[in-house]
N, C-alpha and C positions, 0 to 999 in steps of 0.2 A: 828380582824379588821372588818370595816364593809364594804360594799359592796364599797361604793361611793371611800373609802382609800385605796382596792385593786387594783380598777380599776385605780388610781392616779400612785399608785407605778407601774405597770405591763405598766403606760403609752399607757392603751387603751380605748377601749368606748365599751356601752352598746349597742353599735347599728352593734359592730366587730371591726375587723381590715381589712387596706384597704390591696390589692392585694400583692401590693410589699413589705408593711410591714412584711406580714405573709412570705415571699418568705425569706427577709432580716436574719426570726428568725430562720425558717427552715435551714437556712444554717448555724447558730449561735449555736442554741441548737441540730441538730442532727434530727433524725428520730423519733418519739415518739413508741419506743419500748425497752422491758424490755432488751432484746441480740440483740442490731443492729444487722443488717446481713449485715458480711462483702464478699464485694465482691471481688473473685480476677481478678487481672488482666492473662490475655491469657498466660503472660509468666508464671506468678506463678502458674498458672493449669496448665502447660504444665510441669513443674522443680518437680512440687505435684507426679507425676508419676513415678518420681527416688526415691520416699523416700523409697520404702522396705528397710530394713535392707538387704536382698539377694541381690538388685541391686546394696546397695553400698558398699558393701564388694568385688561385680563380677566389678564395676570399679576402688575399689584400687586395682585386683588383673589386670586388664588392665593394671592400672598404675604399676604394678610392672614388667608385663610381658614388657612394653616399656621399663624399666631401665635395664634389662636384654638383650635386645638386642633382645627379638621378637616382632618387630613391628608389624609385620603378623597379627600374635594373638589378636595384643592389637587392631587393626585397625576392624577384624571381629567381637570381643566380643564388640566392641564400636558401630559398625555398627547395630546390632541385638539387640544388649539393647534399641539403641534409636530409632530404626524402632517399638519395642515392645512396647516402652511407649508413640507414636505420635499415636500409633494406637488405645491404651488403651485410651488417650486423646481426641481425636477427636472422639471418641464414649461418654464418659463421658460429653465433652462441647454441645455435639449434643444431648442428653440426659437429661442436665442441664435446656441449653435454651429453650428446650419444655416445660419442667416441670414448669419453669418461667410463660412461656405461659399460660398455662394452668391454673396454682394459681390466678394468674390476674383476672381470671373471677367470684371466688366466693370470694376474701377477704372484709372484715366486712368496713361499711362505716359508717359517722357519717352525722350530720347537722350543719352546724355554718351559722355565719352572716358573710359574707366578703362585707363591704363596706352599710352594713344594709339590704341587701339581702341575703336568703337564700342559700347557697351551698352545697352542696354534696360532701365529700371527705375522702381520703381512713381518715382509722386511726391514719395513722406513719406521718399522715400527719399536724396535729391538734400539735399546739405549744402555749407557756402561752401568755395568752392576748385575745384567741381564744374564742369567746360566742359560746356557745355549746347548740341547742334546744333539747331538750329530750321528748320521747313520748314511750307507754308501747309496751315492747320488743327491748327498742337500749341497746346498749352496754354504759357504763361512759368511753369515752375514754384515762383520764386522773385524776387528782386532780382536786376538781373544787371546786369554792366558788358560793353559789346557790343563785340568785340573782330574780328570782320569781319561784312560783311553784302554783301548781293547784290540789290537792289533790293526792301528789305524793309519790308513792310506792316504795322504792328500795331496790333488793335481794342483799344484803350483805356477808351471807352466804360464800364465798368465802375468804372474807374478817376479820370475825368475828368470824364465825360457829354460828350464831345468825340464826336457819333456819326460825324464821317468819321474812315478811319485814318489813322495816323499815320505819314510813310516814316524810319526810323530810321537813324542814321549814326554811327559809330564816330570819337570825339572829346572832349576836356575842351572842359568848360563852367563857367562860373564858378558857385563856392558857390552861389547864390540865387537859380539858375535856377530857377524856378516849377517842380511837378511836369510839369505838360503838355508843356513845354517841354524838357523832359531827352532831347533824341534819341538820346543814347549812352547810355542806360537803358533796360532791359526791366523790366517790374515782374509780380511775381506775379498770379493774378487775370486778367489779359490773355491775348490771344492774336493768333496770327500768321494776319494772312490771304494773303501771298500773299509771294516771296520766301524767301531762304536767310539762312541768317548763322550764325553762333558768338558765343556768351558768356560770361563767367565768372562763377557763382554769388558775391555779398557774404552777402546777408541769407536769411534763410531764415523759414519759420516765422511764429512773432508779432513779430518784428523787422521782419519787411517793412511798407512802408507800405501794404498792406492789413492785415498784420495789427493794426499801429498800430492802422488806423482801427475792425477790429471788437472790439478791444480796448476801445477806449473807449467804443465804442455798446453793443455786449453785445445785440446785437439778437437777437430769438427768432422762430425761424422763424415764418412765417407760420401760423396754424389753420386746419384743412381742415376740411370741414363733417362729417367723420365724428370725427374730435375734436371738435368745437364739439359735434356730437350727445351723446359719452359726458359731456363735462361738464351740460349739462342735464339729462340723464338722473341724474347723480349728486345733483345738488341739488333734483331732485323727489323723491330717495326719503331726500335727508337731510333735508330738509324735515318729511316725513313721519315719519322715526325717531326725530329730535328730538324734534317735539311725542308721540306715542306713548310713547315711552319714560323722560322725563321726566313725562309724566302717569301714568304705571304707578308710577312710583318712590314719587311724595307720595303717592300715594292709598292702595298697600300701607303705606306709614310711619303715616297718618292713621289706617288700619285698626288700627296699632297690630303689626303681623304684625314678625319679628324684622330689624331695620333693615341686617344682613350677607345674612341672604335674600334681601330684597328690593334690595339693591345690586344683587348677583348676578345675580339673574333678572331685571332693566333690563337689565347689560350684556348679559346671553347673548340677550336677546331684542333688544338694540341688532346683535348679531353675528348672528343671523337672520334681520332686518330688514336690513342693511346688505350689501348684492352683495359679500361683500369679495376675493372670488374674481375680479370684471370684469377688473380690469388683468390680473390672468394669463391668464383663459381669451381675453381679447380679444387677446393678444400671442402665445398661441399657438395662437388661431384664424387670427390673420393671418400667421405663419411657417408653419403646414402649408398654409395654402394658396400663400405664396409658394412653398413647396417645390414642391405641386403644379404652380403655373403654370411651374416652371422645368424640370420634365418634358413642360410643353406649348412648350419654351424660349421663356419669358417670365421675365427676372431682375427681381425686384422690389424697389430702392434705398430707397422708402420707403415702409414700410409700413400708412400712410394708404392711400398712391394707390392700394389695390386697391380702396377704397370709391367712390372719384372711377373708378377705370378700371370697374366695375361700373355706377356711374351716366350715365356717358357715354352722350351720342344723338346727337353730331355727332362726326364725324370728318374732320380735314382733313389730307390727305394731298398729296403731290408726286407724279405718274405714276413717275416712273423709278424703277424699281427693285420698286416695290409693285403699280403697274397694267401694267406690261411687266417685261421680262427683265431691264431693267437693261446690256444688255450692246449699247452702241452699233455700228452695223455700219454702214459705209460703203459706199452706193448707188452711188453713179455721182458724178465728177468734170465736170462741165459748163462749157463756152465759154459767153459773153455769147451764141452762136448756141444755145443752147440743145443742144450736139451736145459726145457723150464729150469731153473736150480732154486729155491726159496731162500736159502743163504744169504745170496746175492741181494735177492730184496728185502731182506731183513737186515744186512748191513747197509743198504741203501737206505732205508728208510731210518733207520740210528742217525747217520749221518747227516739226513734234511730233517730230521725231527728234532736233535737238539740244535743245531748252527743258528748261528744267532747277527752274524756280522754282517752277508748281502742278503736280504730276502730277492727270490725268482722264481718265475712260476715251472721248474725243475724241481725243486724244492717242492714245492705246492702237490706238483702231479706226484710222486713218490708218499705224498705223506697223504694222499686223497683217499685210501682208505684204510681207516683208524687200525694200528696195533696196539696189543698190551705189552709196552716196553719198561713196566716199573719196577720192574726189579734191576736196570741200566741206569748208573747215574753218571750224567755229564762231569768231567774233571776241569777238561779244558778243549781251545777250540783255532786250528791256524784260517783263518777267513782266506774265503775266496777271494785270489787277486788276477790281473787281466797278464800276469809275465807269467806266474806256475800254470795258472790255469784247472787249480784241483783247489781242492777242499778238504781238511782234515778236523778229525774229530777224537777227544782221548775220553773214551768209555770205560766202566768198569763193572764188572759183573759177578759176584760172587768170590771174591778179590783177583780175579782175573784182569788185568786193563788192557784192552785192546784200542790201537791206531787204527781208526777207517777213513780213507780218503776214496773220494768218486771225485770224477773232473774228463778232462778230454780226454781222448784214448791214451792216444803218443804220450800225455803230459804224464798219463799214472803211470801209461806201460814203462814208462824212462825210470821210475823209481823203485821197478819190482826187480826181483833177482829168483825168483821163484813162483809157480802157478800151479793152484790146487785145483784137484778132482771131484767131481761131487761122490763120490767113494772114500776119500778122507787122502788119497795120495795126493805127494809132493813134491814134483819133480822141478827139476831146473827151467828158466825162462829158456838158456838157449837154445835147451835142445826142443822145443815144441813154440817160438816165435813166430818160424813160421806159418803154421797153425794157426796161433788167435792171433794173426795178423789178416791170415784169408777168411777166418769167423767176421773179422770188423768190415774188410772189404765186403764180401758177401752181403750181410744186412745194409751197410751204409749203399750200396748199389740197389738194395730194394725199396731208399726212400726212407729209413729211421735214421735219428739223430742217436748216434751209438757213442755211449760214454762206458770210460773202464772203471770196475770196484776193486778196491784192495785194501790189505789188511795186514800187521801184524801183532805180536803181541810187544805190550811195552813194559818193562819196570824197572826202568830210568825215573821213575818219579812221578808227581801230580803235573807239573807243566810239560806242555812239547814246544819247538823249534822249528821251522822250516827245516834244518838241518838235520832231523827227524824223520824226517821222508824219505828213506832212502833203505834198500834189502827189505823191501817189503813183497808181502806172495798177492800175487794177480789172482783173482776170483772168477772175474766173468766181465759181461757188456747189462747194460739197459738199453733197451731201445725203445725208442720214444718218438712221438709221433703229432707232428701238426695239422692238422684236417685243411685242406684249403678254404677258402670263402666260396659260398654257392654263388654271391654275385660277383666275384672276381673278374669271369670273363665278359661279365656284359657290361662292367666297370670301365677294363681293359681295351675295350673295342670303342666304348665312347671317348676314351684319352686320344687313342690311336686317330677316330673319327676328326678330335680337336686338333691334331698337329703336336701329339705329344706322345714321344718313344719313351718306352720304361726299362729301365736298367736294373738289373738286382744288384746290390751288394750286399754279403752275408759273409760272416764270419763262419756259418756251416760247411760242410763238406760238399764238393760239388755234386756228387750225387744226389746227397739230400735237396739241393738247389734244382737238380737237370730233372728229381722226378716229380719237384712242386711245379716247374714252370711246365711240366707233360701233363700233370694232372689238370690243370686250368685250359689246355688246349693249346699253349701259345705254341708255333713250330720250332725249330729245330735251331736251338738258340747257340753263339759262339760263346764262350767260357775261358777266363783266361783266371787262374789260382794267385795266391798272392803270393806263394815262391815264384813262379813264372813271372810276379808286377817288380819283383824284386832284380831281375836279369832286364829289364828292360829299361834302357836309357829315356830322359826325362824329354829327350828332341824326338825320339819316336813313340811313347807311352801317348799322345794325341789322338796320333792316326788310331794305333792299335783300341783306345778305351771307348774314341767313336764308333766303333765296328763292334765293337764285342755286348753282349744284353747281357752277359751272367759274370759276377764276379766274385770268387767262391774262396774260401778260408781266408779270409782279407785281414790282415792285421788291422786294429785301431788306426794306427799312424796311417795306414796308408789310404784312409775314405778321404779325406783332403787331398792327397797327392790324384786319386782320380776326378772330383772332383773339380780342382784345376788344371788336369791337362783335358776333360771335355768341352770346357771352357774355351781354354786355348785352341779347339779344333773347331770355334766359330758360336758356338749352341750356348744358348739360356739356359741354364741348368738348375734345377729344384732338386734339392734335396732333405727328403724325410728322414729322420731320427727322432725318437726318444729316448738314447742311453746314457748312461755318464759319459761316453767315449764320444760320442756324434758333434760336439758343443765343436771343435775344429773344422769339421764339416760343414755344419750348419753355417757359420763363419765364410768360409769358401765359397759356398753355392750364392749363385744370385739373386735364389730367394729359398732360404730354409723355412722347413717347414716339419713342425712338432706337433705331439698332441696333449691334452689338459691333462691327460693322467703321466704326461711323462717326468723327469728326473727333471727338478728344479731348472739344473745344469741348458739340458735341452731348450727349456719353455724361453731361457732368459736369452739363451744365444739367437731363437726362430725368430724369424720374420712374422709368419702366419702361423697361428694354432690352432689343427682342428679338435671343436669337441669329442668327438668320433673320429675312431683311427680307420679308414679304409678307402680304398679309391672312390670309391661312389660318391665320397663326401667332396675329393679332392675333385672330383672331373666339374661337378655344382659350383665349386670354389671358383675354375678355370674359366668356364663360361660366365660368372659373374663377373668374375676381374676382367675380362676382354671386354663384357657388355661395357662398365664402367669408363675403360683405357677410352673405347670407341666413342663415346658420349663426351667425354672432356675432348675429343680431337674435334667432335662437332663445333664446340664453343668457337675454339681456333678457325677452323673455317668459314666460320659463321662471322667472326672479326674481321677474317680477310677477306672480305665478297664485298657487300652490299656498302658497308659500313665504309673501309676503306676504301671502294671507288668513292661512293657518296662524298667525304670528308675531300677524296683529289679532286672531284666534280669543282665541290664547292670552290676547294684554294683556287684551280686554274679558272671558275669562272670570277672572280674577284679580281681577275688582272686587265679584263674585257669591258664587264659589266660597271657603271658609271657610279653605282651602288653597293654597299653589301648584298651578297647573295640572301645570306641569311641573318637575322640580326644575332647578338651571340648568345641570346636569351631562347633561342628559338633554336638555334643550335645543340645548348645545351638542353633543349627540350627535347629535340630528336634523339641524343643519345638517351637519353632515361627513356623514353618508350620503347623504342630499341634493344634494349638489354632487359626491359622486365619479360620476353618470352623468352632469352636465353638463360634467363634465372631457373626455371623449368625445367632445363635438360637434362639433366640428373636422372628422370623421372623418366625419358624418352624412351622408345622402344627402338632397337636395333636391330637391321636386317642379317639374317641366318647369316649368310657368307664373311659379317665381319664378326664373330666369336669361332666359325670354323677351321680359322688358321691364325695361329699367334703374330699378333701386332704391335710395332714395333714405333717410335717416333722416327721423321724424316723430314727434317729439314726443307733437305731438297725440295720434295715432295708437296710442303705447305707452297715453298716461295713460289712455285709453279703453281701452285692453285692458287694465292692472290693475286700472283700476274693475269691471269687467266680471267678470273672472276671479277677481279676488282675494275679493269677495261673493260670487259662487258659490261660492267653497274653504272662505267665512267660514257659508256657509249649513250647509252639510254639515259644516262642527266643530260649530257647535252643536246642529247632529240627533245626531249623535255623543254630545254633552254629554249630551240630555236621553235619550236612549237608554242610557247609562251609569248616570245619574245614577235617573233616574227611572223607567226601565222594569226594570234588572238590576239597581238598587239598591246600585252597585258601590263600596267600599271606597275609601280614598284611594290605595291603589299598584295594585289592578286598574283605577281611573280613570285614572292615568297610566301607565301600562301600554297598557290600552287604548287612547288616547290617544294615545301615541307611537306607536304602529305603523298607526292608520290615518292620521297625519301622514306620516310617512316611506314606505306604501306607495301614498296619493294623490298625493304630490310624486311621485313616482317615473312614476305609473302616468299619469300628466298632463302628464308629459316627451312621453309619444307621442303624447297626444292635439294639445298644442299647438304642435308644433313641423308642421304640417302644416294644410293648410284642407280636406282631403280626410277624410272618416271614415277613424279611424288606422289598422285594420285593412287599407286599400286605399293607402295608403302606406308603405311596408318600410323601416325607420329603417336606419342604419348597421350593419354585426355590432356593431363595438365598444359601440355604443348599447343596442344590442339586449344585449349578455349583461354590459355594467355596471349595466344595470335591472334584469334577472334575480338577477344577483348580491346588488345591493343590498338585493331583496324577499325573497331568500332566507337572508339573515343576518338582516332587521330580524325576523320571525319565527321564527328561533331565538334569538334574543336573552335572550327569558325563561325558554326551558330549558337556557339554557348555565350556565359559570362565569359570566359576566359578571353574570348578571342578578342577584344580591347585591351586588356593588359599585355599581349603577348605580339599585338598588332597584326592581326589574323584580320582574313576581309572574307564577304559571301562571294562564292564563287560563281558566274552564270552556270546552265548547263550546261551549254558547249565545252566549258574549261572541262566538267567535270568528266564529259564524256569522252573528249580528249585524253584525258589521261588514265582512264580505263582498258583506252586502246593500247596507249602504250607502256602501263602493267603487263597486261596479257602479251602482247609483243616480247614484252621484257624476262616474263614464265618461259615462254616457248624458247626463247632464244638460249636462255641459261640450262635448259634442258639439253636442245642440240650442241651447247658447249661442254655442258659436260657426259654426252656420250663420245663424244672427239676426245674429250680429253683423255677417258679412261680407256677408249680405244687403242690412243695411243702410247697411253700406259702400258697397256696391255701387251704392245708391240715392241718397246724398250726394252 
């Protein structure tokens, strides 16, 4: 159809849609996104928290202990369930809605016309009928019928695997035009790389042919290795609760012991045994510390990538902007004589003062101090693209019209055939090549970014052509100049300090690269050019991009290719961009990283975005996400210690003991005190040595520490046991009495010792840690002079009991201290 027939049927105008309209459709067609995000409501978060399979097995076994006639039972395992999952709740909502917060501030925004003025709004926001302005680096927020353009570029690639872009033209084309083929089509998913234009939103949402396509595939994101870690970690400890808990079951039946008890005390020792706490404490381990990092402004989009931005040890960065100011300043305008020429920057300046299709701050620095160019009127204009790499501009002056293009050296010197003089001579490129070739080398060796001007005169008419470029006379160089950042090197030292090497990649000349990375101090860095990445084969480009810190005139295409073969040479790799070009990149790395001011393209591809672009920000970032990674590993070890010997304790004494150990009311008592100081660790304090080198999950490494640990916790129950049993002689409810309090006050008191490799005493836990342990040790010990302790069949202890088991807490400190300097000794030795 053609433009004028789209805009009839969609029943809008060229000029937008007015307010309420767009409000009207918004509520018609939905949010323009591929997987709405559904939200729940409070109750259906709150009811999310009963779904383990454990929890609703421990309330049909409620429900069966009520039709049985123990209400007791059913009323304490109701009360504990749902005090367990208000708590798990109210950290996950609290959790949630920061995280909310927080994403608010970098999602990707577009431009439309509402009412024939410009607007600004998010992207879920944009509905058919919507005129969409487009400019190099927005995002295509939908389907679109292209309704003017301006020598417009768009990367498809996403869409096609078509990696050159595509120049798009407003037009019918016939029904059965191939998608690739569709030039008067913008498609969602895509983006603009260079040029202007207008279109009018059709399809929006899952209508568009991207969403078709992820429709059909249903594809799920990729697993990052700290997901890949929680699920193996989940299937070693159900491995392990299975076979346990299932052998507790038959063997209590076979004993003959009553077959609703011993249900009971499977499951509640299944709900023991089982972390069921992980997903919440790990989702709100990793939202307080994205909150954190967003006080170190670091926004964190997905909350894996802080365990990947924590393990990271290479980091490859672009200079501008992160190794300097960022803020391009222009040096001196220079003649083929090597001598000031004002020409030069007066046709520079024509050329960034009218251009209109990429703004850059090339442009900016050239036009930084105002001329009076109004007797020049713009005609027409070829946009900068990332293949010519120049920029052309058709001026006219007095009916004179002059072609002036500025761009890379090589790109303008290829299209001249002649090189003037600042004396008005005209001599041939050939014969003086070599010349402004040792002009460009010379500067570009002292550290400026050297771009060539050229010019000639045109009258061929009001429009130019790419095809236009070409016999035109060379002028001169700009040379242009990035300042470094004054805190770069003390950035740069703290990265290094963290276990994190930094890699340049730039699209600059290596000189201009070898004298930013001399000016900061760094030494004497290897450098390998992107014609040199182009001779190197893809099985040794690993080795060679491990070894090398500088990567200098690098094509777009090829930051992905280094990217994954550093990858491939073992290393965590982070990779900064803000360009239209980086989005492949960012992609690649194992955790990209952008910042809020950058190209739609970048923000939507990163992982992490800093609000501030500079290392300073990123090393704050590093150390945060490692504090965090280190605090959720706590939880983990904190599950395999105390918890899990306690929970073997109990099963194998249940095969001896003529009794239940614990009743399963009492057990599931113990887990919820248990876990309200690990609720806390979020908030913990982490010693220096675990944020000073990137850390990584280890399987290995846990199963060995619950073996470890969890023997040790199993050794001291049954000191306990036979200290109860056979030295105090103690009763069946001062046994479980006893019993439960030195469980729940060594779980407790083994939170401090393990969460640290330091004797606990000489590392100071979090307050919150600190006075939910307090807390916790000071209720489980009045438990049995309270009310409670009748409902729960808790007895007064003598002193002797109590003193008894004082001794063997502190027995039980000391011992878990000497296991774990063995342990890590012999870590240490492996």
């Amino acid at each position: 159809m053609g433009a004028a027939e789209v805009i009839e049927r969609l029943q809008a105008s060229s000029d937008g849609l007015a307010t309420a309209e767009a409000a009207k459709r918004a509520a018609a067609y939905g949010p323009n996104l591929l997987r709405p995000t559904k939200k729940k409501g409070v109750l259906l978060e709150l009811l999310g928290q009963f779904k383990s399979p454990l929890i609703i097995l421990l309330l049909f076994a409620a429900g069966l202990s009520y039709f049985l006639g123990e209400a007791t039972d059913t009323g304490i395992i109701l009360v504990i369930v749902f005090f367990s999952g208000l708590l798990s709740f109210w950290q996950e909502h609290h959790a949630t809605s920061a995280m909310a917060k927080l994403l608010d501030m970098v999602q990707a925004r577009t431009n439309v016309l509402r009412e024939g003025h410009p607007v600004d709004i998010l992207l879920e926001e944009v509905v058919p009928g919507d005129v969409v302005l487009l400019a190099g680096g927005g995002v295509i927020p939908a389907d679109c019928l292209l309704l003017e353009h301006k020598d417009l570029f768009v990367d498809e690639a996403a869409l096609t695997g078509e990696s050159y872009p595509v120049e798009k033209e407003a037009g019918v084309l016939p029904a059965d035009t191939p998608l690739a083929r569709r030039l008067n089509a913008l498609f969602m998913g895509t983006h603009v790389i260079s040029g202007t234009g207008k279109a009018i939103v059709v399809q929006t949402g899952k209508t568009t042919a991207f969403g078709q396509i992820s429709e059909s595939l249903q594809a799920k994101p990729s697993e990052t290795e700290f997901e890949r870690g929680i699920r193996h970690f989940g299937y070693l400890l159900l491995e392990v609760t299975l076979i346990l808990v299932i052998a507790v079951f038959a063997i209590n039946v076979y004993f003959h012991r009553p077959v609703l008890d011993s249900f009971l005390f499977s499951l509640a020792l299944a709900v023991g045994l089982t972390p069921q706490l992980l997903p919440a404490i790990i989702s709100v381990n990793l939202a307080q510390g994205a909150r954190q990092m967003a006080t170190k402004k670091v926004i964190v989009k997905r909350l894996a990538a802080i365990e990947d931005f924590g393990s990271m040890d290479v980091l490859c960065s672009d200079k501008t902007g992160t190794l300097t100011e960022g803020l391009v300043q222009l040096n001196s305008a220079l003649g083929v004589d090597g001598q000031e020429w004002d020409k030069v920057a007066l046709f520079a300046y024509l050329n960034a003062f009218f251009q209109v299709g990429y703004q850059n701050p090339i442009d900016g620095a050239l036009t930084a101090q105002p001329r009076n160019v109004s007797d020049f009127e713009k005609l027409d204009e070829i946009p900068y693209d990332f293949i010519r790499k120049r920029l052309s501009i058709l001026v006219a002056q007095a009916g004179r019209q002059l072609l002036i293009t500025k761009g890379a050296f090589d790109q303008v010197l290829s299209v001249c055939s002649n090189v003037e003089f600042p004396d008005g001579t005209v001599r041939p490129l050939a014969d003086l090549e070599t010349q402004v070739r040792a002009l460009y080398t010379e500067q570009s060796k002292a550290g400026f970014r050297t771009l060539g001007v050229a010019y000639k005169d045109f009258s061929s008419g009001r429009i130019i052509k790419k095809e236009d470029e070409t016999e035109m006379t060379f002028l001169g160089v700009l040379l242009l100049f990035d300042p470094p950042k004054s805190d770069a090197i003390a950035a740069i030292q703290e990265l290094n300090h963290l276990g994190v090497n930094l890699k340049m990649i730039t699209g600059d000349s290596q000189f201009t690269a070898l004298h930013v990375w001399r000016q900061i101090g760094l030494p004497a860095p290897r450098v390998l050019t992107g014609a040199e990445l182009r001779q190197i084969s893809s099985a040794a480009l690993p080795l060679r991009a491990a070894e090398t810190e500088i990567f200098a005139e690098v094509e777009p295409n090829q930051k992905e290719r280094l990217i994954l073969a550093i990858r491939q040479a073992g290393h965590v790799v982070g990779f900064m961009g803000d360009g239209i070009n980086d989005g492949p990149a960012l992609h690649a790395a194992d955790v990209g990283i952008s910042v809020n001011t950058a190209v739609d393209v970048a923000k939507e591809a990163a992982s992490i975005v800093l609000l501030e672009k500079g290392l300073d920000v990123l090393a704050a970032g590093v150390h945060e996400g490692r504090r965090t990674f280190a605090n959720t590993l706590k939880y983990v070890f904190m599950a395999t210690s105390a918890n899990f010997g306690n929970m073997f304790s109990m099963a194998g004494a249940s095969l001896f003991l003529p009794f239940l150990p614990l009743l399963p009311t009492q057990i599931l008592l113990t887990n919820l005190l248990t876990d309200l100081p690990e609720m806390t660790i979020a908030s913990d304090a982490v010693d220096r040595e675990l944020v000073e080198r990137p850390q990584r999950w280890n399987i290995g490494f846990i199963r060995r520490f619950m073996v470890t640990f969890g023997l040790l916790s199993s050794i001291f129950d049954y000191l306990t046991f036979g200290v109860l049993l056979l030295g105090l002689h103690a009763t069946t409810n001062q046994f479980r009495t006893g019993w439960f309090l030195e469980s729940v006050v060594s779980a407790s008191l083994i939170v401090l010792v393990v969460r640290t490799r330091h004797l606990f005493y000489r590392s100071r836990p979090g307050i919150y840690l600190g006075i939910a342990t307090g807390v916790v040790i000071l209720l489980t010990l009045l438990l049995p002079y309270g009310p409670l302790a009748q409902i729960f069949e808790f007895t007064h202890l003598p002193p002797l009991f109590l003193a008894a088991l004082v001794v063997i807490l502190v027995l039980y400190v000391a011992g878990a201290e000497a296991a774990k300097k063995l342990f890590y000794r012999r870590l240490h030795m492996l």
